[in-house]
C-alpha positions in Angstrom: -20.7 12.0 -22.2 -21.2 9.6 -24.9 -19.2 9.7 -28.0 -20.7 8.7 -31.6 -19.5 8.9 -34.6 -20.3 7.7 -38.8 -18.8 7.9 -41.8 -20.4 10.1 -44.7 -19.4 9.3 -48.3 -16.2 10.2 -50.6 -15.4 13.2 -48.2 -14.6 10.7 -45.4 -16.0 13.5 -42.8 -18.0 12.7 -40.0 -19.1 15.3 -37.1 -19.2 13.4 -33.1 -22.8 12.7 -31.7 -22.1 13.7 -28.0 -24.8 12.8 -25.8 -24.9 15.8 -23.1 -26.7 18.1 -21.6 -27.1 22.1 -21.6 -32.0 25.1 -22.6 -34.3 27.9 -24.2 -37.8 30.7 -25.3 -38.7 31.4 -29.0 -41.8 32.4 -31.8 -44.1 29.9 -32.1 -44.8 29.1 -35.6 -48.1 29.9 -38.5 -47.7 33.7 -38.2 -48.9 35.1 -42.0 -45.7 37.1 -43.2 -44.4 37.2 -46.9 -41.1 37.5 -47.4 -38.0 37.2 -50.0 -38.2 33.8 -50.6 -42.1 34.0 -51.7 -43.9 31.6 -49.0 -46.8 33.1 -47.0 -46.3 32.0 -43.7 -43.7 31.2 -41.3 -42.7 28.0 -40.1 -42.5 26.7 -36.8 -40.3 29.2 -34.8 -39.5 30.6 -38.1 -38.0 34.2 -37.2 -40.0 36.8 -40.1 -36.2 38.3 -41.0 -32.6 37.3 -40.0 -31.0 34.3 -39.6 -30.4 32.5 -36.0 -26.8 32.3 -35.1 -25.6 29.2 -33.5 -22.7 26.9 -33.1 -21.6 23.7 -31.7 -18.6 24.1 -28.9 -18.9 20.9 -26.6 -15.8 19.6 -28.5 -13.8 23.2 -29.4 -10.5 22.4 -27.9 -10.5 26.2 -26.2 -14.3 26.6 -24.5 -15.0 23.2 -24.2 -18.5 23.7 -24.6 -18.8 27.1 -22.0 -20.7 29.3 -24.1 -19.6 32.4 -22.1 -16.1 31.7 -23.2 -17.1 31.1 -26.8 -19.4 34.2 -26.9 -16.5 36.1 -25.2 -14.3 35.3 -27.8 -16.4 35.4 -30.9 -17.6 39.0 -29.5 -21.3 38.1 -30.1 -23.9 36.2 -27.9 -25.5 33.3 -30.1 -29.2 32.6 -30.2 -28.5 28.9 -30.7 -26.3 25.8 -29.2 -26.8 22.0 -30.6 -25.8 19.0 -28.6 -26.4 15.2 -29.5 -28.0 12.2 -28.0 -27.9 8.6 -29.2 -31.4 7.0 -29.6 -32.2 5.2 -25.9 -30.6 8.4 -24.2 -32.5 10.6 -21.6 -33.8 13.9 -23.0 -31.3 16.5 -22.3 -34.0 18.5 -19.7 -31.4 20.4 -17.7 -29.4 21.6 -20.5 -32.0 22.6 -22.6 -33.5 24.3 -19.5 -30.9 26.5 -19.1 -30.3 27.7 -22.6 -34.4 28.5 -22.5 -33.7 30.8 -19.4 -31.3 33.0 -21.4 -33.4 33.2 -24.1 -31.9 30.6 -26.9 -32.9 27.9 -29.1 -31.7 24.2 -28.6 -31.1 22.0 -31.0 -30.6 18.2 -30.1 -29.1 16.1 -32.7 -31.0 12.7 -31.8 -29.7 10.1 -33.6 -30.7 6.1 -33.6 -27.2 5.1 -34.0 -28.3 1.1 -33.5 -31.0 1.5 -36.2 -34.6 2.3 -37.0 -35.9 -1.0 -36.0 -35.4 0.4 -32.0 -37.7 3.4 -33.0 -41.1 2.4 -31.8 -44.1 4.4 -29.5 -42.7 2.5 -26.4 -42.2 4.4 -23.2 -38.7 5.5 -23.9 -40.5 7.4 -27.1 -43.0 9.2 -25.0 -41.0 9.7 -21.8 -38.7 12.0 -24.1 -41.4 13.7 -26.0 -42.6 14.4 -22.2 -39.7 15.7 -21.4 -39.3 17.9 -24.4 -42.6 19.5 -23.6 -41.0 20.4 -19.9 -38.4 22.7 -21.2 -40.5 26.1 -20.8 -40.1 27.3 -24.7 -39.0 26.2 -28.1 -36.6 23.1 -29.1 -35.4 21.9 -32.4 -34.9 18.5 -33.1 -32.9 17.1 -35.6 -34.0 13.3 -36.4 -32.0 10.7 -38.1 -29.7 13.4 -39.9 -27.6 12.7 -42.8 -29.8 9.4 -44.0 -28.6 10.4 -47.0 -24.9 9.6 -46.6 -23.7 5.7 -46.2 -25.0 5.5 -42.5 -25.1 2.0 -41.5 -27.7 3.0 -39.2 -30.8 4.0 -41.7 -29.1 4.7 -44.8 -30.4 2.8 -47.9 -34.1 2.2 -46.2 -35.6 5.1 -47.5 -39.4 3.3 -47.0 -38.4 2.2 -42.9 -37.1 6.0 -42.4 -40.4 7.5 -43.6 -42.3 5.1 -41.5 -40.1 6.1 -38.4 -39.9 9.7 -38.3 -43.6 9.8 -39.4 -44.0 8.3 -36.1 -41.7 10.4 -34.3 -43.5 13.5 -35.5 -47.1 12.2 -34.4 -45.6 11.5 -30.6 -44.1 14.8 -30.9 -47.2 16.8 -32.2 -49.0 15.5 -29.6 -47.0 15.3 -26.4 -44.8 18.2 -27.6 -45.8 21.0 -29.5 -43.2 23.0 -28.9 -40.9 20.9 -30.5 -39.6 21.8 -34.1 -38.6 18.6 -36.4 -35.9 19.0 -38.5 -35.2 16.7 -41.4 -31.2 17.2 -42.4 -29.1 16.2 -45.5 -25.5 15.7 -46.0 -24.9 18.2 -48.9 -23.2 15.2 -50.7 -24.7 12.9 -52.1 -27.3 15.0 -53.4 -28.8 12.4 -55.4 -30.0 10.3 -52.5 -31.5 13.2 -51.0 -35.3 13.4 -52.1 -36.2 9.9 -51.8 -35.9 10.3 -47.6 -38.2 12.9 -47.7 -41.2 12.2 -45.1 -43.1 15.0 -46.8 -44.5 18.5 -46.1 -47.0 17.5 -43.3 -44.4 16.0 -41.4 -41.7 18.2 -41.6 -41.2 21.3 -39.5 -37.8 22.3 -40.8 -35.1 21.0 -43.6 -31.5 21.2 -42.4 -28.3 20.2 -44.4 -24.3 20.3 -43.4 -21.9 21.1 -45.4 -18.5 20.7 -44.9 -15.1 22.6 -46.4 -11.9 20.5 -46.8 -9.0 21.8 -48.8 -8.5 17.8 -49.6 -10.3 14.8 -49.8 -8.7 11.5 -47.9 -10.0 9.1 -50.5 -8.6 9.8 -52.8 -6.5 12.0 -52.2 -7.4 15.2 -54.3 -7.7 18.9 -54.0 -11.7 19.8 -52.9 -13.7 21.9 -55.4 -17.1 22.0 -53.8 -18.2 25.5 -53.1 -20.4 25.3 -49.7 -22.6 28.0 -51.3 -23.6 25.7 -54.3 -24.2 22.9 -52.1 -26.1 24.7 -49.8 -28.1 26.0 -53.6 -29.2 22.6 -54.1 -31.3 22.5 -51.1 -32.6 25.9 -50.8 -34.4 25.6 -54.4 -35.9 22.1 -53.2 -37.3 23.3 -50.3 -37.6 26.8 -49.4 -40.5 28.0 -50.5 -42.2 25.6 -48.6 -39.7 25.1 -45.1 -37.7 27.1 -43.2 -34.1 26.2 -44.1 -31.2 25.6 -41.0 -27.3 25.3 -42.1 -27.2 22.9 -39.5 -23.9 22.0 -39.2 -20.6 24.5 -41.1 -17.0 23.6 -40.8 -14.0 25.4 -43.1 -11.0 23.2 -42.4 -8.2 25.8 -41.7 -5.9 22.7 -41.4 -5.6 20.1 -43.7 -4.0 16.5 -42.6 -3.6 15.0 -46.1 -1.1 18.1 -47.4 0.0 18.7 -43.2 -0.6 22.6 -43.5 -2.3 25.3 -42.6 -5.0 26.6 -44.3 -6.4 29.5 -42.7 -6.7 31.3 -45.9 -9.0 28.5 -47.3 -11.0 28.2 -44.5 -11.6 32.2 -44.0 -12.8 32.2 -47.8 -14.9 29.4 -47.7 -16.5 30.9 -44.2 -16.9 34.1 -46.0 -18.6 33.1 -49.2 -21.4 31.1 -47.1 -22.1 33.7 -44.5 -22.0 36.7 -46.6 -24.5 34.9 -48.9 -27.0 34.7 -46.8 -28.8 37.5 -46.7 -28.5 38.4 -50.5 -28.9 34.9 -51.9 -31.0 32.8 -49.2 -33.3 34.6 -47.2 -34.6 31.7 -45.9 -31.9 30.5 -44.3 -33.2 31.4 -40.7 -30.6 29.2 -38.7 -26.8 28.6 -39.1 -24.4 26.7 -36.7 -21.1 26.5 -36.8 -18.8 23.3 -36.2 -16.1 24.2 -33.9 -14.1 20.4 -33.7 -10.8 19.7 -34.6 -11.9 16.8 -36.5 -9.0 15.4 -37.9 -7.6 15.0 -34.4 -10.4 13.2 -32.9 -10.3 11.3 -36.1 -13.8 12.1 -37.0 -13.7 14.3 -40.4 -11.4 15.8 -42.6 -10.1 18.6 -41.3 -10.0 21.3 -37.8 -12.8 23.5 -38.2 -12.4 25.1 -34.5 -12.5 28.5 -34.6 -10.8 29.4 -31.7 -7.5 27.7 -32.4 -6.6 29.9 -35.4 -6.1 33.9 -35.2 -6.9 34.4 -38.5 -10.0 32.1 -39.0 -11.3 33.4 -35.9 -11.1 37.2 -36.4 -12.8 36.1 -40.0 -15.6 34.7 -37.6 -15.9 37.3 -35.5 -16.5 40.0 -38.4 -19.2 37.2 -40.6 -21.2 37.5 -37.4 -20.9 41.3 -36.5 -23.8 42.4 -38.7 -27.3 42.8 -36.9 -28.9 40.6 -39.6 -27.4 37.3 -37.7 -29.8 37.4 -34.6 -28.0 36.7 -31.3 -31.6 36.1 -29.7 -34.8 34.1 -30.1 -36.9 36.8 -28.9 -40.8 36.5 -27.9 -42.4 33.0 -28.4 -46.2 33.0 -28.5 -48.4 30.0 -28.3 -51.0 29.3 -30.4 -52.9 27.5 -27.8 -52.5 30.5 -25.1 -54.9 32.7 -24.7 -57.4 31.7 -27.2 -60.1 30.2 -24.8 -59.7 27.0 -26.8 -58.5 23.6 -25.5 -56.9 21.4 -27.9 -59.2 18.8 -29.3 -59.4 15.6 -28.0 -62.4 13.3 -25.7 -63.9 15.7 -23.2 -64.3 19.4 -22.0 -63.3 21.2 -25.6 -63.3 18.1 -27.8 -65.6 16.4 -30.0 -69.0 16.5 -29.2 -71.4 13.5 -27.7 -73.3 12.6 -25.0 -71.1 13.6 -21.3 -68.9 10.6 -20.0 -69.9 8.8 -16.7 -68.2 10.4 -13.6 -65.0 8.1 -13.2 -64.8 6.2 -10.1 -62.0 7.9 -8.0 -60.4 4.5 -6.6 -58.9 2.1 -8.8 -59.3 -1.6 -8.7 -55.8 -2.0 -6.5 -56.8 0.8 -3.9 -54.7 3.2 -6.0 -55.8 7.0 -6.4 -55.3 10.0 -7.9 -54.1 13.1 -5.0 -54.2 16.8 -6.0 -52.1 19.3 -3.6 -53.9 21.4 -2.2 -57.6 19.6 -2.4 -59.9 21.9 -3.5 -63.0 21.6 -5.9 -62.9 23.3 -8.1 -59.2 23.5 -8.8 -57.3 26.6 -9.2 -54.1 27.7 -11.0 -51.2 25.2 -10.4 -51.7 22.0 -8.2 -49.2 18.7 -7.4 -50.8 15.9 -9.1 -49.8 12.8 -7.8 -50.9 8.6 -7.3 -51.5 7.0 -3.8 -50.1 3.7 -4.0 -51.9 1.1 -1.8 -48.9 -0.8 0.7 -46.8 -3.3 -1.1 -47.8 -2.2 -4.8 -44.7 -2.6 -7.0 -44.8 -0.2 -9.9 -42.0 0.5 -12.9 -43.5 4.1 -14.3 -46.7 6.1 -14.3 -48.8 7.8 -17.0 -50.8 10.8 -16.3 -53.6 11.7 -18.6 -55.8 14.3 -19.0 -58.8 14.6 -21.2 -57.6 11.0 -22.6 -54.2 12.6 -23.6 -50.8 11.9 -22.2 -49.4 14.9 -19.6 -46.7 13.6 -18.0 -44.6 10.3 -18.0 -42.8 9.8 -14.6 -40.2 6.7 -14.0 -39.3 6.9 -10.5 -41.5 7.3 -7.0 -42.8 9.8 -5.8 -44.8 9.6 -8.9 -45.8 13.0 -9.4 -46.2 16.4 -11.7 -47.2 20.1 -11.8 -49.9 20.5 -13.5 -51.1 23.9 -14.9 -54.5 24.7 -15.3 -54.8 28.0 -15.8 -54.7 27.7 -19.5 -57.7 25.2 -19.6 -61.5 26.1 -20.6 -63.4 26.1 -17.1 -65.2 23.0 -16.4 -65.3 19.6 -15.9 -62.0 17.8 -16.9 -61.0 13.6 -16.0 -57.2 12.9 -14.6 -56.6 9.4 -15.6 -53.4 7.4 -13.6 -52.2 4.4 -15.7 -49.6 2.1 -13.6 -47.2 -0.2 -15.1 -44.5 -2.8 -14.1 -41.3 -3.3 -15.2 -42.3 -5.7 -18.0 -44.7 -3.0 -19.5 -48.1 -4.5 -18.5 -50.9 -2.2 -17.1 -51.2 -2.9 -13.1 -53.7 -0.5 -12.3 -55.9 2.2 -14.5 -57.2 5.1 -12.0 -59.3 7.9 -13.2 -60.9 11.0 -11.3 -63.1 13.7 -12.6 -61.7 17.3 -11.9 -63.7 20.4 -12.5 -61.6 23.8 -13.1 -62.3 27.5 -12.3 -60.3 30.0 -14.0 
């Protein structure tokens, strides 16, 4: 587990990046709907009513991130748990995994904590988008968050950020559709806000995180920001366009600068943004609550953990009672299932042109592409895999099919599943690309493949 953690603004808060793992099955956005908020069609894993209910537990000082305990003492299952990972980090497979076999939505905070300058399409890029497409139903993932605030990281390079996750989206969108990108504010400052924006094309989702404090560190001074006006200022930006996530909620329910308890402050604060919801902002379709003792772990300004206050956490357990927070993701469909359509691309259901040649099946090293079982034509699901010639050193293998990447392995034997009962019958071409551990191309292996359904 990796700790991270940044400072955001006058408020002094800051929320920890834990880099960890924990999985999940959803809707798959572009259904037509109207509803409340006047758009015409749902986002990306957008549910058509309700609002997700998630929350953030890796660092309650009670559950320690077991989501039976938290559920058992909230009284509600939750559709949604977030975890972080620093830029560089492995994509959290197993966790996310899991969560996706009990029918819930995660969200990975993924955040490039040594700057944007490390953010390239490199192999670590692609190995996680890879990944990310392995998880068996819907992720969210929330880029860069906060750019807004005084992050060393990004903050103040509002041109480089566009650049970066306009890149991160076009890996994603192609390597992992079933990933929804979320672009999140810090509710303060709000003025920086709309410069960051990557626009409408690239975004899937727009986030924010508010925090309640009953006082400010520096300086100190009572806190007058209502979470349901700050939350205000993004909803009328954005949603009529986006699907709107509360990604990250904390009410302090003790305060370090006065040294008391403030479960009454906390309860009120809670209450004011969750009862909103459905009367005020019908488009908020996710919210997530903080549970960290902050102040402790000397990364905000206050305790937001439920679980270590009576009163706070009774409060909690009653905001999340009514049917309207949804403690499930329900049925995910997929655009590109069952439509008799593969996605575009150079090949079987691309562009049209004259037929490639038949790749040669041996590459120029003696390497080749294996299927297991052999058969022609292939059926259902197969092991794909490369046949390294004796004493070939390789650092990672590409798999392509049609000309676009399908799986990204690092480690021998290089191998994947591969699924073809989705896939228009016909001929398709495998393509192996070897590499060695300085990133050049050893070997490029490519074998036609023709598929019966």
């Amino acid at each position: 587990m990796v700790g991270y953690s940044r400072a955001s603004g006058g408020e002094g808060r800051r929320h920890a990046i834990m880099s960890r793992c924990l999985p999940a099955a959803l809707v798959l956005g572009g259904v037509l709907a109207s509803c409340a908020s006047g758009q015409t069609e749902l986002g990306k894993f957008e549910p058509a009513t309700g609002c997700y209910l998630g929350a953030y537990i890796e660092l309650d000082p009670a559950v320690r991130g077991d989501l039976y305990a938290w559920e058992e003492l909230t009284g509600r299952r939750h559709a949604s748990y977030l975890t972080y990972v620093g830029y560089g980090v492995p994509f959290p497979l197993d966790w996310a995994r899991k969560l996706a076999a009990r029918g819930c939505l995660p969200q990975i905070g993924w955040e490039p904590n040594r700057g944007l300058d490390q953010v390239r399409d490199d192999v670590y890029l692609r190995g996680f988008a890879e990944a990310a497409s392995r998880v068996g139903g819907p992720v969210l993932l929330r880029f860069a968050s906060e750019m807004n605030s005084n992050t060393e990281a990004y903050s103040g390079r509002p041109e480089l950020f566009i650049e970066k996750w306009r890149l991160v989206h076009d890996v994603l969108a192609q390597m992992a559709p079933k990933v929804a990108l979320v672009w999140c504010v810090l509710s303060q400052p709000q003025a920086a806000t709309e410069q960051y924006y990557p626009g409408d094309d690239y975004v899937d989702w727009v986030g924010v995180n508010i925090y309640s404090v009953h006082h400010h560190r520096e300086p100190p001074r009572l806190s007058e920001a209502q979470p349901v006006e700050e939350l205000r200022y993004v909803y009328s930006r954005y949603a009529a366009r986006k699907p709107i996530a509360v990604c990250e909620f904390g009410a302090a329910h003790y305060c370090p600068v006065c040294r008391t308890e403030q479960a009454a402050f906390a309860v009120a604060r809670a209450q004011a943004l969750y009862q909103s919801l459905p009367r005020e902002f019908p488009r908020v379709k996710l919210i997530n609550w903080f549970s960290v003792d902050a102040a402790t772990k000397g990364i905000g300004g206050g305790d937001y953990a439920v679980t270590v206050s009576a009163e706070l956490l009774a409060a909690y357990r009653e905001l999340i009672a009514p049917a309207y927070f949804l403690d499930t993701i329900g049925t995910v469909t997929d655009p590109l299932q069952g439509t008799g359509m593969a996605p575009p691309g150079p090949g079987p259901g691309g562009s049209s042109g004259p037929p490639e040649p038949r790749p040669e099946p041996i590459g120029r090293t003696g390497a080749r592409i294996t299927l297991d079982p052999e058969s022609d034509p292939v059926t259902g699901r197969v092991q794909v895999g490369a046949q390294l010639p004796p004493g070939l050193v390789v650092s990672y293998a590409e798999f392509r099919l049609d000309g676009r990447l399908k799986a990204l392995v690092t480690a021998a034997p290089y191998e994947f599943e591969w699924d073809t009962t989705s896939l228009v019958a016909g001929e398709h071409v495998l393509e192996l690309v070897l590499y060695d551990d300085s990133q050049i191309e050893v070997d490029r292996v490519r074998r036609a493949v023709a598929i019966q359904r």
